[in-house]
C-alpha positions in Angstrom: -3.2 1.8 -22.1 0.0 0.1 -20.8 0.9 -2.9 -19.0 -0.8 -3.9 -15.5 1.7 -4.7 -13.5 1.3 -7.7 -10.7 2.2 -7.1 -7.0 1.8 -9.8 -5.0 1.6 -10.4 -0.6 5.1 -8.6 0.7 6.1 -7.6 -2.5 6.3 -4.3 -4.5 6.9 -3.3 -8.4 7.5 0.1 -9.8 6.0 1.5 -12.9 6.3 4.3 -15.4 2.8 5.9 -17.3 1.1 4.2 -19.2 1.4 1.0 -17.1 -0.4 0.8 -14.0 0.1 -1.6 -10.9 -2.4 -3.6 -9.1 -2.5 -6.3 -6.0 -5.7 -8.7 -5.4 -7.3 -9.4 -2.8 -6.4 -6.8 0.5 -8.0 -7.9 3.5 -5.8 -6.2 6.7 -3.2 -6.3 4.3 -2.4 -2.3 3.3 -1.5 -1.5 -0.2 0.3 1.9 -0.6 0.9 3.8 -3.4 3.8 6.0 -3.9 3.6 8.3 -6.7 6.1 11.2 -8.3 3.7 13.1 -10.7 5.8 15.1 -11.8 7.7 12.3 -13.6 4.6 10.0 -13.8 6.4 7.3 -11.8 4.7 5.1 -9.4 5.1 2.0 -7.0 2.9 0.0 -4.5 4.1 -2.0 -1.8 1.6 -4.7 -0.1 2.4 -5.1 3.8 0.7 -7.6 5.9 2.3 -6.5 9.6 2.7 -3.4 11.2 6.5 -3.5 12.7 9.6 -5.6 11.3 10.5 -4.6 15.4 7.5 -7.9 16.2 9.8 -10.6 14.6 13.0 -11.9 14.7 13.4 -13.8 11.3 12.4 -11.0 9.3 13.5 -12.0 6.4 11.4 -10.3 3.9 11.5 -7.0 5.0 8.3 -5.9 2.6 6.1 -7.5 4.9 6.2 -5.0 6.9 4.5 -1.3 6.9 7.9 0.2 8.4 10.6 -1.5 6.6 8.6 -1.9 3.3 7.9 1.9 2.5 11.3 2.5 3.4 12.2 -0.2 0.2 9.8 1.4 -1.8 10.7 4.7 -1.3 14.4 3.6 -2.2 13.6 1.6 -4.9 11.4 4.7 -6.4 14.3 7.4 -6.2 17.0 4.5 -7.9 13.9 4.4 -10.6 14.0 8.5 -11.1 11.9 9.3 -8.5 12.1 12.3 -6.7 11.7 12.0 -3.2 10.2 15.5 -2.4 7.2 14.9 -5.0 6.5 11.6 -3.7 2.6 11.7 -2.5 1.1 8.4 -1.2 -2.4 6.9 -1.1 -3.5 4.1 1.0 -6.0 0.9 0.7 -6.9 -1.9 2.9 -6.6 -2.3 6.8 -9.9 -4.5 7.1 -11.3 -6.1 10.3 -12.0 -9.7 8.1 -12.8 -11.2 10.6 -14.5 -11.6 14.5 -11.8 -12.5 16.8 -11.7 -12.6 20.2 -10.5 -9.9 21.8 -7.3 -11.7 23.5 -6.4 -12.8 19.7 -3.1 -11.6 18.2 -4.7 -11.1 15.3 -7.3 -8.4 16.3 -7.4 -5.4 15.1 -4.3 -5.9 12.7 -5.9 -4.3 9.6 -6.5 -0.9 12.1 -3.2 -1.4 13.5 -1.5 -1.9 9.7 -2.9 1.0 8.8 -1.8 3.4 11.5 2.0 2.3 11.3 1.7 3.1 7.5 0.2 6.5 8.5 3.4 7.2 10.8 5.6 5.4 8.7 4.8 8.2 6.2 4.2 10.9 8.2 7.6 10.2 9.6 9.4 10.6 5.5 7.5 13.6 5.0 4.9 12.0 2.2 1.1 13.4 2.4 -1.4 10.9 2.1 -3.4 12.2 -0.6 -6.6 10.0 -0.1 -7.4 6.6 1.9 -10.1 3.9 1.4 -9.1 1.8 4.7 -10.7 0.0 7.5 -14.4 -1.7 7.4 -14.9 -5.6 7.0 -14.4 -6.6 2.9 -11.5 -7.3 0.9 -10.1 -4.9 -1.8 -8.5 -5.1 -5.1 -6.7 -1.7 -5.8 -4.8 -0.6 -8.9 -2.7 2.7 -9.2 -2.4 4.4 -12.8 0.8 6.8 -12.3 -0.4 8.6 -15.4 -3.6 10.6 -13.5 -3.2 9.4 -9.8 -6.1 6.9 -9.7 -6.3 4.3 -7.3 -9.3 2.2 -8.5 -10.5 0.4 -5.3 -12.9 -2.3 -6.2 -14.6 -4.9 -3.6 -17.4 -7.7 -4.5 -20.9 -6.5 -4.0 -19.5 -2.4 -3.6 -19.4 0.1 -6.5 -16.3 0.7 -7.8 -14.5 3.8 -6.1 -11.4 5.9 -7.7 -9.4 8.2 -4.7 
């Protein structure tokens, strides 16, 4: 068993088998997995907001679903990646919370979720499997040796897509 690897809000690592990378605590926040099997090489990115095209000062362009796969997906090919056998899997999106309906905040986890869906569909990359949506948080870790993203929540059984 390797290292486990740290990714924290807007952020991404990349890591070779046997480590493994994780992020805590996904509430509309999406985590996605990228993941060359062939060479065993994975990466994770954790976007809070749908579109970099919502801000101005978008400083931190892995905040984003759009602009942050994009990194990743760079970042993965500079790492040995090969951008044909790159397969994703997806985590997160929740409703956390009851807003109103006029809040600018509803519905971001659903919303999240969808503009990583096109945002991938877009580059070509089949998501493999999803655990999205619902109302809990999410703790996720990706092992690039077999595939596994271990989903866990508090008070749910853990699941492995």
């Amino acid at each position: 068993m390797g290292a486990v690897i740290k990714v924290g809000m807007a952020d991404y690592k990349i890591c070779r088998s046997p480590d493994a990378v994780t992020t805590l605590g996904l509430g509309s926040c999406v985590g996605i997995a990228l993941w060359d099997r062939e060479k065993k090489i994975g990466g994770l990115v954790h976007i809070m907001l749908p579109s970099s095209m919502s801000l101005k000062q978008n400083s931190n362009p892995l905040k984003f679903a759009d602009t942050g796969i994009d990194e990743l997906v760079k970042q993965m090919v500079l790492a040995g990646a090969s951008k044909n056998n790159l397969v994703a899997k997806i985590a997160g999106g929740s409703q956390m919370f009851n807003f109103q309906q006029s809040s600018a905040t509803s519905g971001i986890g659903e919303r999240n979720v969808e503009s990583s869906k096109e945002k991938l569909n877009m580059l070509r990359i089949p998501i493999l499997a999803s655990d999205t949506g619902e109302n809990y948080g999410r703790t996720v870790t990706f092992y690039p040796e077999n595939g596994d993203f271990v989903i866990r929540a508090v008070g749910k059984p853990e699941k492995v897509i």
